[in-house]
C-alpha positions in Angstrom: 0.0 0.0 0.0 1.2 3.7 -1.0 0.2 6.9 0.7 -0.2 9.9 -1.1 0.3 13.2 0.4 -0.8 16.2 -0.8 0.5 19.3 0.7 1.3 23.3 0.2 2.5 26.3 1.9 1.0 26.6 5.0 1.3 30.7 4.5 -1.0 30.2 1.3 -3.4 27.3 2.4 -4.3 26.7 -1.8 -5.1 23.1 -1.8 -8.6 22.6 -2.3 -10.9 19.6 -2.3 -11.6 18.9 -6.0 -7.9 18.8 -6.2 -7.5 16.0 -3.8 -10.2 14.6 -4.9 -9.9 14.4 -8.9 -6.5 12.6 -8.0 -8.2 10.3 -5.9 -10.5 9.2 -8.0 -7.8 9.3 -10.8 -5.6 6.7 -9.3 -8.2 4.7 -7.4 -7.7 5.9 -4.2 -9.2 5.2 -0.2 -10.9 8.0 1.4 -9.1 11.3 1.6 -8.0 12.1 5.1 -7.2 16.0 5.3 -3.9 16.7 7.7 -4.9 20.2 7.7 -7.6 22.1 6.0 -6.2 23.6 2.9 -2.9 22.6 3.6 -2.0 19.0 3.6 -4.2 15.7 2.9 -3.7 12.0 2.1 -5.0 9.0 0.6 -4.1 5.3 0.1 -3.6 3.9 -3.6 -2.8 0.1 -3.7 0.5 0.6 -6.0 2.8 2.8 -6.7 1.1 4.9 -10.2 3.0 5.0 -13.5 2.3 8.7 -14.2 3.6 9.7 -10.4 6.2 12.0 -12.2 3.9 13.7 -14.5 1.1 14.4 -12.0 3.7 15.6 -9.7 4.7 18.3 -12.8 0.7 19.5 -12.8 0.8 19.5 -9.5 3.7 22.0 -9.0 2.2 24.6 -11.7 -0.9 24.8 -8.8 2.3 25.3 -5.9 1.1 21.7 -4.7 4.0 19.9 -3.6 3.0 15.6 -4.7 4.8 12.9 -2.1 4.1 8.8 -2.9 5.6 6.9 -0.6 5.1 3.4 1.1 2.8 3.2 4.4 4.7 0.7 6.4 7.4 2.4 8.4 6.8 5.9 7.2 7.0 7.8 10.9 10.5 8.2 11.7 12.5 7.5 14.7 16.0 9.6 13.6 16.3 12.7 11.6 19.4 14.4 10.3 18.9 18.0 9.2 20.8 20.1 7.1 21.4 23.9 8.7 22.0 26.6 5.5 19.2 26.7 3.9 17.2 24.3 5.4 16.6 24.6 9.4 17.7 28.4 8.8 17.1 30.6 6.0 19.9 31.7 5.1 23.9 30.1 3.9 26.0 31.4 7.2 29.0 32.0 5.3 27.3 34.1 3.1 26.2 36.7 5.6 29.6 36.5 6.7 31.3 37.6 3.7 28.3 40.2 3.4 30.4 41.2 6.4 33.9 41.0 5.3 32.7 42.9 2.1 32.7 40.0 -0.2 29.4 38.3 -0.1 28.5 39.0 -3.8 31.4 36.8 -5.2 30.8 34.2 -2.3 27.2 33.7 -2.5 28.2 32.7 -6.5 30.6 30.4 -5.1 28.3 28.6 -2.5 25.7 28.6 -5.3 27.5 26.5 -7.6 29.0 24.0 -4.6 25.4 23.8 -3.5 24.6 22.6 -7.1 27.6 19.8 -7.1 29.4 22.6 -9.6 32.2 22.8 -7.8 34.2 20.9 -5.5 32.7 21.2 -1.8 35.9 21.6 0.2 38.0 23.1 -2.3 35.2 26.0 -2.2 34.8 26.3 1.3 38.4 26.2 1.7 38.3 29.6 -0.4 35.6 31.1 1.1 36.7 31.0 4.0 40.0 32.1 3.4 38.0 35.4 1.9 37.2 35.9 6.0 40.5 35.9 7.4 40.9 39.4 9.8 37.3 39.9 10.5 36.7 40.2 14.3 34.8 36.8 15.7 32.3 39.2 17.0 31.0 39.4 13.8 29.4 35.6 14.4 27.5 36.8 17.0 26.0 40.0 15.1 25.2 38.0 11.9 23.4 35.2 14.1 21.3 37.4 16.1 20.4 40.2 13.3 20.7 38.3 10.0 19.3 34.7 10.4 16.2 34.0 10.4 14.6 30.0 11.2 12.9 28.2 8.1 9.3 28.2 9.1 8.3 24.8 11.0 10.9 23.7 12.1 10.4 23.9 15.7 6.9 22.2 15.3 8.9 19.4 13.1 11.6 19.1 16.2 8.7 19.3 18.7 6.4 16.7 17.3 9.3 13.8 16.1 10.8 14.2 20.1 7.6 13.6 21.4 7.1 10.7 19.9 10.7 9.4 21.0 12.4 10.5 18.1 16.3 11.8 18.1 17.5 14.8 16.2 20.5 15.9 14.8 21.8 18.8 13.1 24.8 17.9 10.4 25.8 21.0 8.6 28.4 21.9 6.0 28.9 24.9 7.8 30.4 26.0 11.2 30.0 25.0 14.9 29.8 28.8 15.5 26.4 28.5 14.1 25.0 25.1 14.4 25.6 25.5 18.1 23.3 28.3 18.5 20.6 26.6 16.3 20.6 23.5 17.9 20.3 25.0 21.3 17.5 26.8 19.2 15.3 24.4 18.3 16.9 21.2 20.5 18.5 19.1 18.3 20.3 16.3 20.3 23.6 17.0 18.6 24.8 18.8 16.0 28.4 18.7 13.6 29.8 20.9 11.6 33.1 22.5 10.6 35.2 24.7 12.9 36.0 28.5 12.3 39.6 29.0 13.4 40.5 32.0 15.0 43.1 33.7 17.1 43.5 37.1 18.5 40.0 37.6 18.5 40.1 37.4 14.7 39.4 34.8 11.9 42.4 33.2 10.5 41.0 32.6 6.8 41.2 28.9 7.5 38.7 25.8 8.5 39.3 22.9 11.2 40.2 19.3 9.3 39.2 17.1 8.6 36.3 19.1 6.4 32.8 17.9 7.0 31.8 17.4 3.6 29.3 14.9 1.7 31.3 11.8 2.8 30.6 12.7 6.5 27.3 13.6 6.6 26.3 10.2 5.6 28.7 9.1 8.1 27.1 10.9 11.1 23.7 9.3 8.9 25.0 5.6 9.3 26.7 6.2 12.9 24.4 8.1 14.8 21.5 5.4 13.2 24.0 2.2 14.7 24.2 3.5 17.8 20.4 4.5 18.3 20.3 0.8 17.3 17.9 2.1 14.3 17.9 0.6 10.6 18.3 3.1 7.6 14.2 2.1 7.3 13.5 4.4 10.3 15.6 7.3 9.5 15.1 10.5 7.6 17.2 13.1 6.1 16.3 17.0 5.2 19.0 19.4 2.9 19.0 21.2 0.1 22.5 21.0 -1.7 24.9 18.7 -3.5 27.3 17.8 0.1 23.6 16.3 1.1 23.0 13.8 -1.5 24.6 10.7 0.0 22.6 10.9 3.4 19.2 11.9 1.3 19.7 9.0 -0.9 20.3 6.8 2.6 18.0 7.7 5.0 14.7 6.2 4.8 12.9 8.9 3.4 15.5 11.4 2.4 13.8 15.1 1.7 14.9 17.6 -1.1 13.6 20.9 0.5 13.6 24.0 -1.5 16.2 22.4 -3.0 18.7 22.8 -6.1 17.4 21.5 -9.3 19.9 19.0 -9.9 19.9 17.6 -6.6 16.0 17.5 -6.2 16.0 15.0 -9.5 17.6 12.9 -7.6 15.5 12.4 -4.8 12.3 10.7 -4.5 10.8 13.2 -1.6 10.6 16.8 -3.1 9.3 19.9 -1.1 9.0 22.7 -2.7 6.0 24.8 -1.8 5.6 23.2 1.9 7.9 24.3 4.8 9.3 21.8 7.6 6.0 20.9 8.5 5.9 19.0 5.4 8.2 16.8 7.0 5.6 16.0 9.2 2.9 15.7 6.8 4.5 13.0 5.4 4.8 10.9 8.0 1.2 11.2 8.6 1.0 13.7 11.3 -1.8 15.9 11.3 -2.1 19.5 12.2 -3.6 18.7 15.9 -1.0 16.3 16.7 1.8 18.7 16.2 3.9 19.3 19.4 4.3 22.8 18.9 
């Protein structure tokens, strides 16, 4: 048995009834169930339909986002998060170069490693490097005046807790940040790269090892072994190229807001919905949310 979701912007509630319900009939569906009026609804189909891809493509053209997925096993017990871009707004290292008076050339650069253009630590390598002499104060200032949290997150954190789940925050960007966040919106852990600094300045260079593509499936695979949790019960949330190898892992891996070219790759694709998509789809409705 697959479950369909249906789902949409929260901030624009446009999914409507004869929507759902055309596709229901469509596709031989159960009995729509809605999640959340306007918002978010479901239905059962008994396989898994041929045209999934096309009706997804009609469905985007209406800002619906289209999810088929199995319904054994679909609530989660583990999620790994992405931070730039995905529990946050904003790329942190972009707002710092804003800073530094650079951010123009090194939101290009993040753009393109983002899109699997460009090599992930040779890029980060050089943007940090673009940092070196601004004052560490400067972390502080950007966090509290310039980033702002993606919309449901805290009622995505919230909701998987309460229902035993474990959280953790793996980001290709710094420590300095995904500290703050994860106190935020209390993640169980969180990883990232390290900011070096001395004198109360930046140095222009980045703690090794880098934590890259290769790593973020590794905190997947690790964190999952010693939750004593199968890849079946996981799921993984990013946006960019460095998260392809954990969203193609996890258990449902999600491709929010993300990059063309690494949203083709991913079954799970969130485009119009925020993080309470993420709960949508594992069959949460609105009244069950934690938060």
């Amino acid at each position: 048995m697959q479950i369909v979701t249906l789902l949409t912007n929260p901030e624009t509630p446009v999914l409507d009834r004869i929507t759902v319900e055309a596709l229901r009939n469509a596709w031989g569906g159960g009995d729509a169930r809605w999640l959340d009026p306007g918002v978010a609804a479901e239905f059962a189909v008994p396989d898994m339909p041929d045209n999934r891809w096309q009706v997804w493509e009609d469905m985007q053209k209406l800002r619906v986002d289209l999810v088929v997925q199995p319904e054994a096993g679909r609530r989660k017990a583990l999620l790994l998060a992405d931070m730039d871009s995905t529990m946050i707004q904003q790329e942190c290292i972009d707002e710092l170069a804003d800073e530094a008076g650079v951010g123009a050339y090194v939101a290009s650069i993040t753009a393109r490693a983002m899109n699997g253009e460009l090599d992930f630590e040779a890029a980060l390598r050089e943007r940090v490097g673009l940092l070196k002499g601004l004052s560490e104060s400067v972390i502080e200032r950007v966090y509290r005046d310039r980033i702002t949290f993606m919309p449901g997150g805290a009622a995505l954190l919230a909701t998987m807790k309460a229902h035993g789940g474990y959280a953790a925050l793996v980001s290709g960007g710094f420590t300095a940040f995904t500290a703050r966040v994860a106190e935020a919106l209390d993640f169980d852990e969180n990883r990232a790269n390290t900011l070096l600094a001395a004198d109360g300045k930046l140095t222009g260079e980045v703690g090794m090892p880098i934590l890259g593509k290769q790593a973020k499936l590794d905190a997947l695979e690790e964190i999952a072994a010693r939750l004593g949790l199968d890849m079946a019960q996981t799921m993984a949330v990013g946006d960019g190229a460095n998260d392809l190898a954990m969203l193609n892992r996890a258990g449902a891996g999600v491709a929010l807001h993300a990059k063309p070219s690494v949203a083709a790759q991913c079954d799970i694709r969130i485009n119009h919905g925020d993080l309470t998509a993420l709960l949508f789809i594992q069959g949460y409705a609105r009244e069950e949310f934690a938060a």
